[in-house]
N, C-alpha and C positions, 0 to 999 in steps of 0.2 A: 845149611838149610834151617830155616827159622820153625819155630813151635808153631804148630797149629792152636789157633785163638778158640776153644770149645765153648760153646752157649751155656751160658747158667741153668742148670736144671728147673723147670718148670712142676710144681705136686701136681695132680689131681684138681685141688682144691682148688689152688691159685687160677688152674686154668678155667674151674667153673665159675671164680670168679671174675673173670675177664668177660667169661663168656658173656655169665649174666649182664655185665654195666655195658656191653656192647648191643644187647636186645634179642641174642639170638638163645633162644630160650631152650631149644633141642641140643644145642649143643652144654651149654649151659646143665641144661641134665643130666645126659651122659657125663658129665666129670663129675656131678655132684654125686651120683650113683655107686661110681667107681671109686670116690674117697669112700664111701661106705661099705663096699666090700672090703677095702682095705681094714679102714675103720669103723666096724659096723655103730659105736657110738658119739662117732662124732658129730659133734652140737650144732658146729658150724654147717655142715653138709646138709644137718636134718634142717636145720631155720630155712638152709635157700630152698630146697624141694620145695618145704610148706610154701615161701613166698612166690615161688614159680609158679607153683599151683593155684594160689591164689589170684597170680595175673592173668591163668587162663582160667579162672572162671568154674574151676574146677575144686569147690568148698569143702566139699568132705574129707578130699584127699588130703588137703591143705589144714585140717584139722587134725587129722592123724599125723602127719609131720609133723605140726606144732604140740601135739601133747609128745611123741616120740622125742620131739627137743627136749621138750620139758621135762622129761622122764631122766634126761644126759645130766642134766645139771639143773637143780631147779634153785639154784642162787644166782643163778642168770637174769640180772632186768628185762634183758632184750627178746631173751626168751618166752617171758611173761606178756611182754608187751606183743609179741608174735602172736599169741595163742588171743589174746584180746581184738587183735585187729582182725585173727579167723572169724573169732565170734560174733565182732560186728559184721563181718560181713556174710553170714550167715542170717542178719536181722536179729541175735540173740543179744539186744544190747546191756539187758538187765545182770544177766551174766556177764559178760564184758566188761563192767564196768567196776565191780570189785577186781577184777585179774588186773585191768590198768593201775588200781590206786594201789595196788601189792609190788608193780612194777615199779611204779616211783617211789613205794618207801625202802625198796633196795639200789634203786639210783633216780633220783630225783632229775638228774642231768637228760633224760631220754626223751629228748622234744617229741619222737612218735609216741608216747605213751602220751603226754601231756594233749597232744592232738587228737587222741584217740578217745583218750574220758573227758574232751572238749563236745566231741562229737554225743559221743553217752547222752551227756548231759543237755545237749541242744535239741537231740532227740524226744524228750520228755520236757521242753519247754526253758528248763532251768538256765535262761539266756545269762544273765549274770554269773555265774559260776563258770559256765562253759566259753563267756569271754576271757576269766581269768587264765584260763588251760589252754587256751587259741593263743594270748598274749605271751602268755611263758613258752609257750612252742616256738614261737617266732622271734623272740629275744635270744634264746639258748642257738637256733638255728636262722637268721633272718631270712634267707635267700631263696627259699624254698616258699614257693606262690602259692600252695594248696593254705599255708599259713595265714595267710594275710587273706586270701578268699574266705577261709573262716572265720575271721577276726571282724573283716567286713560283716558278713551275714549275720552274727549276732549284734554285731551295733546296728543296724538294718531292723532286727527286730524290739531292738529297746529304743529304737525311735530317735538313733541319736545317727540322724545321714548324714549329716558332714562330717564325720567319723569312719561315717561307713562307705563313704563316696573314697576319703583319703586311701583306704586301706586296700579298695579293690583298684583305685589308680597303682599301691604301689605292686600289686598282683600281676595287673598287665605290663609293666616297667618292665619285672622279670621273665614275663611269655609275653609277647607281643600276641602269640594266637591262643591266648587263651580265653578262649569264645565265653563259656562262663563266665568271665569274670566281668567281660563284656558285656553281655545280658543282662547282668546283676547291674551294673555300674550305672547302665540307661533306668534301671528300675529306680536308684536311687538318687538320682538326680531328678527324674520325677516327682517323688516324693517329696525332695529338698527346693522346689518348685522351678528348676530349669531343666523341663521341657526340652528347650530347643538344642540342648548339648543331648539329650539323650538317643535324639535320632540317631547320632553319627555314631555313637554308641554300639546302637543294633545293626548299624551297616559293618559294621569294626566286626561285630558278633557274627554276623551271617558270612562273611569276606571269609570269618575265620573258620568257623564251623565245619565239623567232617561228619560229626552223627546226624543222623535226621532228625531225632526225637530233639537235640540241639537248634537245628534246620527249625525245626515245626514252631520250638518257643521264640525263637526269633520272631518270625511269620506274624504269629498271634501278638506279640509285645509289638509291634510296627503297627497292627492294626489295632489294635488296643490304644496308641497312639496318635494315630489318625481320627478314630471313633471320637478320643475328648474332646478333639477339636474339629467334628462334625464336619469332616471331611469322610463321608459314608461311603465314596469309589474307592478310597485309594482304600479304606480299611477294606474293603469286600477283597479287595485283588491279594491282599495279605492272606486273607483268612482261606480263600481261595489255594492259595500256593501252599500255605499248610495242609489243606484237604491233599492235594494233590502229590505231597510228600509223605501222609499217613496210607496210602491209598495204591500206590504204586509198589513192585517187587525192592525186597529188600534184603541186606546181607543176612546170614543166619547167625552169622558172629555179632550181629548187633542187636541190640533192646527190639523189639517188633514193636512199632511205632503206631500201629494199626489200634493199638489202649489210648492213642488220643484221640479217637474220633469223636466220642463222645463229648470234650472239652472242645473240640472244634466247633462243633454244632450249637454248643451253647455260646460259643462267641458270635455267630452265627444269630443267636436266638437276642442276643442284648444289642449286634446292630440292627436288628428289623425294630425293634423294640423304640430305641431309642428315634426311629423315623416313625413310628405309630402303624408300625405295619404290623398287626394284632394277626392276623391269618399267616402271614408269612414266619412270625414270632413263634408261633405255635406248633408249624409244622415242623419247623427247624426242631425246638422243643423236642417232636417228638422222635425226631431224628439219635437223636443225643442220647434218649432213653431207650431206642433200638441198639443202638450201639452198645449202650453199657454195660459195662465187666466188673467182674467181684478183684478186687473190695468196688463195691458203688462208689460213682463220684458223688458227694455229697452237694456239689454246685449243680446237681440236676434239680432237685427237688426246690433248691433255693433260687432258681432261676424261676420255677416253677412257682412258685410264692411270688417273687417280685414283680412275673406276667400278671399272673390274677392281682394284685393292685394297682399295677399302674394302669390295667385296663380299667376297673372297677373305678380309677381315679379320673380318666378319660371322660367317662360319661357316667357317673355313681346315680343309682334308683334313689327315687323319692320314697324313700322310709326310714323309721328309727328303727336302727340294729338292735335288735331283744339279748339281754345280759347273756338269758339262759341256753339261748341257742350256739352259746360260743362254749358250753361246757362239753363234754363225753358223756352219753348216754340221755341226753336232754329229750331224745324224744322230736325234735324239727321233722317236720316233711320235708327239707331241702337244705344244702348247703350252700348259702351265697357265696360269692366270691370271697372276702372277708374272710368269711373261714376256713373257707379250702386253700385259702395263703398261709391261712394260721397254720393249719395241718401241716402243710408242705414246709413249711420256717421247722415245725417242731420233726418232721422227719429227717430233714438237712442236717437239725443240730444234736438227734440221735446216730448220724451218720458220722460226724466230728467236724462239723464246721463251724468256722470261728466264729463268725459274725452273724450266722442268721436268728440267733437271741434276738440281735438289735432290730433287724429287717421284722420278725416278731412285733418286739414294742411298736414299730412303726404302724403295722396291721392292727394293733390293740386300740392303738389311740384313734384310727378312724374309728373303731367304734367308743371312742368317748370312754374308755378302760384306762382312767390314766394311772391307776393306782398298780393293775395288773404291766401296764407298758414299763412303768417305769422299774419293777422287778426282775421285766425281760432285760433293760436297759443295763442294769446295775451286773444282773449272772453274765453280760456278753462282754462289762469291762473287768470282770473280774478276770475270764476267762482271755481278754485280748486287754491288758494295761498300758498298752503303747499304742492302740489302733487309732486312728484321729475319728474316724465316722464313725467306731462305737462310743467312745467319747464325746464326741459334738453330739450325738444323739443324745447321749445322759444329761448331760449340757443342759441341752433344750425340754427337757421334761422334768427336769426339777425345775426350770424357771416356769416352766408351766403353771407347776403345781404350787409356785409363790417358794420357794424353797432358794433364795438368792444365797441364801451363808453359802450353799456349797452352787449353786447354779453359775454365780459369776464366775469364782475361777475356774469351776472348771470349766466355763464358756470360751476363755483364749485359748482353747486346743482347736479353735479357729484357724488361726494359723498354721498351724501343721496341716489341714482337711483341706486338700484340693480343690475338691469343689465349691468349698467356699473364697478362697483363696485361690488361686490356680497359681500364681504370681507372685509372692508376697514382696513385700518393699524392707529394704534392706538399706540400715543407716548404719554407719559409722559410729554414730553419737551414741552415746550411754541411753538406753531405756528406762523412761522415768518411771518408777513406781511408787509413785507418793511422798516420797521422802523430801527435806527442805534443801532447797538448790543455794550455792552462794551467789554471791551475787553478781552482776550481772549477767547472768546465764539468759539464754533464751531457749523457751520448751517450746515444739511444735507440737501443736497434736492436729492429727488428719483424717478427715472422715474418711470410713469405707462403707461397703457395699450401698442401701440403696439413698434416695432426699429420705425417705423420713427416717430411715435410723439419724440421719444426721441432724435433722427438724427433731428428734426426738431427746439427743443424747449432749445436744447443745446446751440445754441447761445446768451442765455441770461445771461449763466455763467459769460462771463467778466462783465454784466451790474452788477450781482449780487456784485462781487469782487469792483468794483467800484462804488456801493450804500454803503458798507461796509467798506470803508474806512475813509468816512467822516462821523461826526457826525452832519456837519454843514450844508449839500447837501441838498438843497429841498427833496421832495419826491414825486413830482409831475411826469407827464409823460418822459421820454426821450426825448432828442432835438438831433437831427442827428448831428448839428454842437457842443453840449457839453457835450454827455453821447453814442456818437458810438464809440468805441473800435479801438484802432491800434492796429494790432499783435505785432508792432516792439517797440512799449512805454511802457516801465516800468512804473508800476502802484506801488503810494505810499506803502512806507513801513507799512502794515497790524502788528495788532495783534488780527488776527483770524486765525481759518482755516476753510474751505471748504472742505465738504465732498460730493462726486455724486454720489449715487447707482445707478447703470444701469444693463442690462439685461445681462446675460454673452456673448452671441454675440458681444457685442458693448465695452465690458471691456478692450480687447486688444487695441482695436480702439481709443477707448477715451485716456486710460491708455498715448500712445507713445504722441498722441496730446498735451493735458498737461504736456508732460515730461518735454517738446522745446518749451512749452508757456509762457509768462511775469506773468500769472495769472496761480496760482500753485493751483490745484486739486487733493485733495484724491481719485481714483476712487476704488469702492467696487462693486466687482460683486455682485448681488439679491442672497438673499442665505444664502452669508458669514455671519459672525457675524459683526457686527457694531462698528464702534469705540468709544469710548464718543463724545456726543453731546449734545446745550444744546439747539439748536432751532432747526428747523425741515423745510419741505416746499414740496410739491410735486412740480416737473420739470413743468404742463403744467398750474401754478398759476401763475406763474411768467409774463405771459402776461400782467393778471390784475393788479399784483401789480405794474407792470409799466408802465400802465394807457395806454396799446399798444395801437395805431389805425392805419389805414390801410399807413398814413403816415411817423408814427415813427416806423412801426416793421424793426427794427435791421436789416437790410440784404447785409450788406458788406461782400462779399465771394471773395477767400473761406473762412469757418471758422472754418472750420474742417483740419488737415495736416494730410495724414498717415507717419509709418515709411519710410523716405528714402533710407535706404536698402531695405525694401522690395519693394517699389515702381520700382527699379532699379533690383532687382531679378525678378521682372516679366514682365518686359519690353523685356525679352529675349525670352518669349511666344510668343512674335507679329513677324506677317511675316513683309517684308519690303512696302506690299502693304496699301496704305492708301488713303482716308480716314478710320480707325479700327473705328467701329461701334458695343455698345454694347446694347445688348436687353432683355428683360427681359418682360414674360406673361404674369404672375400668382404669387399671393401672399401667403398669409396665407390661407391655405383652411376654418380655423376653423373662421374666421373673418366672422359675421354675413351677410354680404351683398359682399360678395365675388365671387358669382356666376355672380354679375353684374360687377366688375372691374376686374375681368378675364376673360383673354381667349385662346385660344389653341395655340402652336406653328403655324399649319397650317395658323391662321390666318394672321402670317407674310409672309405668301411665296410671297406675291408682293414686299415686300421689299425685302428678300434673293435674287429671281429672276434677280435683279439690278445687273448689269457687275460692274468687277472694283473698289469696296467695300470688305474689311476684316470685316467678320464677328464674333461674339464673344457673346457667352449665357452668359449672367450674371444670368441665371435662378439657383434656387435651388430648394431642395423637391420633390418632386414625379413629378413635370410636366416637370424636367427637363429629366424625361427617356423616354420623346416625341423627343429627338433630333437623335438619332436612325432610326426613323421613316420616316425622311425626305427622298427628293426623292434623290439618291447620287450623283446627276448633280450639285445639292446644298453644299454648303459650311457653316458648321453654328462650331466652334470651343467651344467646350464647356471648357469655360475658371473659372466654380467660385461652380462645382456640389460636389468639392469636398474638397473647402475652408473650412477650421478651422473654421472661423469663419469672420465676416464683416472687418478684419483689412487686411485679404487678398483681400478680392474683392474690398476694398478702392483701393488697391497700384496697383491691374491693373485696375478697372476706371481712376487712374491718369495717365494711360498711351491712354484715349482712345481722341478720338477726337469727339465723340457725343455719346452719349448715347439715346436708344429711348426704354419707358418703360409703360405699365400699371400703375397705381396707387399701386406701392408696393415700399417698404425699399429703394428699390435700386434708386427710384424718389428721395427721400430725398438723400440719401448716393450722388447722383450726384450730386444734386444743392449746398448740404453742401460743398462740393471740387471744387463749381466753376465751372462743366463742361458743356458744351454747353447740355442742355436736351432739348427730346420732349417727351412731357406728353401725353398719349393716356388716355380720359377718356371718363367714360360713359353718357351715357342722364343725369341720375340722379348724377354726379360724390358725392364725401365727399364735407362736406361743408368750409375746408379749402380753395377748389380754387375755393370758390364765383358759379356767374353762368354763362355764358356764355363771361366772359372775357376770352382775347387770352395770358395773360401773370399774374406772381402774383407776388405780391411784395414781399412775401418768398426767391421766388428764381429767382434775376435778369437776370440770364440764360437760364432759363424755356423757352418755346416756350409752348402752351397750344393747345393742338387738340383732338377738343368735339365731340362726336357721332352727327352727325344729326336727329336722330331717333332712337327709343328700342331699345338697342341689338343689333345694324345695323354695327357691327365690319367689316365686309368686303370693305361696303364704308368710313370706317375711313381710312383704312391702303391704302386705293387708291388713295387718297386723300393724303395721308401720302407718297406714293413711289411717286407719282408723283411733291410733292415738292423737295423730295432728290433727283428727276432724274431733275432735273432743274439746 
């Protein structure tokens, strides 16, 4: 008869260890319990209590295990790193975070500790340092997803998402249903400007998702998604199905979801918002402030600030905003809107919110505070140095204020801003930044957003042709006496070429210009296919790379020619009475802030009224079917409603003798051809023409004339006929 085969004896310990790595956590205790009766100080036993404890949520107890470890053996890393990861997750991370770095200088090797004062450290902002403590977690350890989810979120926060896109791909590689990482992943592919990957993203998220409060951010990133791209049903049915998950019974083992109602309503309040639904904005609004829990959400009051301006912006009163009534204790009978934005930005950003600094500055500067704007501008980048819309805001208020040293570069944080960008364009080819190309290279450069940034920023083309031909040329700023352009001076013999994509409006236009110019341009309408190229440049860089400032911008006009046939084919539209005067209302309707730099035909009838003036619409698009309208005593020739394109309405501007216009195309298209312009702009005009100077150094032609108050177009244009009647 053969020996009976006896099973290897099993500790205590070994079995609570089994227990644990298999998830059954009662059983898992009873053996951890039981080595400690045996051995009341063993180290091993006390660390897993604590971690058990800690996975049920059960802090305190999990504290007292980790110091009772600590007490077993305090030359223990792991030990250390136990009692830190207690205390973070008690929220004591300031404590925590000396126990971590005492953990790693008795073993550097313990990826949890390195992950743990990663976290510390992300906690209190310090993204760069707590990338390096995410990276070494995940090199000592790779395979572990919570690693690489970390590593992700802080390249996420220093603005570096294709870094941060990589990291949470290889997060999901390791958990297919790791709905976070998910979430994250669509967030920054957004940010990185593809959109259309991030939906499947949030489907990935939601597919995967088991918590609601998970469930809920889904919901809200879907319509949040649907919102930018003004697709307002499907975002409601999102934000909807969140209500509907914060709102409904839910487990007691899970987070109560019922603290996001508040953040629902204000998503709630930015899509009524963004349709101009100002009543329905508001009630939502107040919705959200019904709901709110301590700590406050700080996006109530900031929601509540951005309401009151973009209403105020909607339809803004005819008045000048008084300095004094924007200070504390001033004494006002009333607080306009204006300042009750102001209030609510500064309550937002005593509450800790990033951005509403900048939302701030933006409220400053309607009231013509560009001095105060721009200090909210600078505390909001200080406070968010990666943010692209606190940045493009800074951007735009030093070039405001004529401050190009630092206004242009920091203006290509364009690129990264959504909003200005939604899409960016993505080459292969090296990004030129001024430097001398060898030779035969071909640089593209390509206009973006709208005709006149591109009518505007085209006069840098011959500086470009003429940085490019020496290899010897500084690269310093422009000198007006050794780097401004003559039309009539052959510029040395090149071997490159130049490529301009421009919009096809402006293809004809440019196209004849360049025909009959010294400096020889490829132009390609937007669209076309591209030609080879090996360096690349978008049109409105070019400022900074030649170090523009309010002194050296290029502005020897004209600098634009149309064709001379056509110039002289539509010279035969003009009567013989002159001075020919052409006007123009109304821009792009689709342009965000266009409600302020338009305005109706009617609004010119003091000037039509004028005896002895040949009059001529330069208007196009839908507001040019106002001229119909007029009274028929009036005379208003509509000379451009039915142009090809901007190379016709060039060749009759060249026939006119002033031109007076809104802030649209046809501002640039004049000043580019030299003609005597007057600029009608608003309170808050674009930040190209600075702020209440009367001329710009753009356009030495220009004549500037500003609102005196919101919206107050009636006493501009009276103002306006009364100079031409002089």
């Amino acid at each position: 008869m053969s020996a009976a085969v006896l099973a290897p004896t099993t500790t205590p310990l070994e079995s609570a260890r089994h227990h644990h790595a298999q998830g059954d956590l009662l059983q898992a205790a009873k053996a951890y319990r039981e080595t400690l009766q045996s051995y009341p100080q063993s180290q091993p036993a006390l660390l897993g209590l604590s971690l058990l404890a800690r996975q049920s949520n059960q802090f305190q107890a999990a504290l007292h295990m980790a110091q009772a470890a600590l007490a077993a053996g305090s030359s223990n890393a792991i030990a250390w790193a136990n009692l830190g990861d207690t205390l973070a997750a008690l929220h004591q991370t300031i404590q925590a975070e000396p126990i971590f770095r005492h953990a790693l200088r008795l073993d550097p090797s313990i990826a949890a500790a390195h992950y743990g004062l990663g976290n510390c450290l992300a906690l209190r902002n310090d993204y760069p340092n707590a990338l390096v403590s995410f990276e070494t977690a995940a090199r000592l350890v790779p395979n572990i997803p919570e690693f690489h989810f970390a590593q992700a979120f802080a390249h996420g926060q220093l603005g570096a998402h294709p870094r941060a896109i990589a990291a949470y791909r290889h997060a999901v590689t390791l958990r297919p249903s790791f709905a976070s990482a998910w979430l994250n992943l669509g967030v920054e592919l957004i940010a990185d400007g593809r959109d259309n990957l991030a939906h499947l993203c949030y489907r990935e998220a939601l597919a995967s998702a088991s918590s609601p409060n998970t469930q809920i951010s889904t919901h809200l990133n879907l319509g949040h998604l649907a919102r930018s791209r003004r697709n307002f049903p499907v975002a409601e049915e999102h934000y909807c199905a969140a209500l509907a998950l914060a709102t409904r019974p839910h487990q007691a083992s899970q987070p109560h979801p019922a603290g996001r109602l508040a953040e629902i309503q204000v998503a709630f309040t930015y899509l009524h918002l963004e349709q101009k639904q100002f009543p329905q904005a508001w009630q939502s609004l107040q919705a959200a402030e019904s709901a709110n829990l301590q700590p406050a959400n700080p996006e109530i009051p900031n929601a509540r600030g951005i309401l009151l301006l973009a209403e105020e912006s909607a339809s803004p009163p005819m008045r000048v905003p008084q300095v004094s009534t924007l200070r504390p204790g001033s004494g006002a009978n009333r607080i306009d809107p204006l300042h009750q934005a102001i209030a609510a930005f500064h309550q937002a950003e005593a509450q800790g919110h990033k951005t509403a600094a900048s939302n701030r500055g933006n409220a400053l500067l309607r009231l013509g505070l560009c001095e105060d704007a721009l200090a909210a501008h600078r505390a909001a980048a200080a406070a968010n140095p990666h943010h692209p819309g606190v940045l493009y805001n800074l951007a735009l208020t030093q070039l405001r204020l004529g401050d190009y040293a630092q206004g242009w570069p920091n203006y290509e944080i364009r690129w990264s801003f959504r909003e200005v960008h939604p899409h960016p364009r993505r080459f292969r080819q090296s990004r030129w930044q001024g430097e001398p190309l060898p030779e035969n290279s071909a640089l593209l450069i390509y206009a973006e957003q709208g005709l006149g940034d591109t009518l505007q920023f085209v006069r840098y083309l011959p500086l470009v042709a003429e940085r490019l031909t020496s290899s010897t040329e500084s690269l310093g700023a422009p000198h007006l006496d050794s780097e401004m352009w003559d039309a009539q001076q052959t510029p040395p013999h090149t071997q490159f070429r130049l490529i301009l994509e421009v919009q096809p409006p402006l293809t004809r236009l440019l196209a004849a210009h360049f025909t009959n110019s010294k400096v020889k341009v490829q132009i390609i309408r937007h669209g076309d296919p591209l030609p080879s190229f090996t360096h690349h440049c978008p049109l409105m860089s070019l400022p900074a790379i030649f170090q523009t400032t309010l002194e050296t911008v290029p502005n020897q006009t004209p600098y634009l020619h149309p064709d001379p046939e056509l110039v002289q084919a539509r010279a035969a539209e003009l009567s013989p009475i002159r001075p020919a005067i052409g006007i123009s209302w109304a821009g792009n309707p689709n342009y965000r802030a266009d409600q302020e730099r338009s305005t109706h035909l009617q609004t010119f009838l003091p000037l039509l009224e004028i005896p002895n003036f040949q009059w001529i619409s330069l208007q196009k698009g839908e507001a040019a079917n106002q001229i119909p309208q007029l009274p028929p005593e009036l005379s208003l020739h509509d000379g451009c409603s039915r142009d090809r394109d901007l190379a016709d309405t060039a060749a009759l501007v060249a026939n006119l003798d002033l031109v007076i216009t809104t802030d649209t195309a046809i501002a640039h298209l004049a000043g580019a051809l030299g003609k005597p312009l007057w600029l009608l702009l608003p309170w808050q005009s674009d930040w190209r023409w600075m702020q209440q100077t009367l001329t710009t150094p753009w356009y030495p032609t220009a004549r500037l004339f500003r609102q005196s108050s919101l919206d107050n177009w009636p006493e501009l244009l009276h103002r306006v006929a009364a100079e031409l009647s002089l």
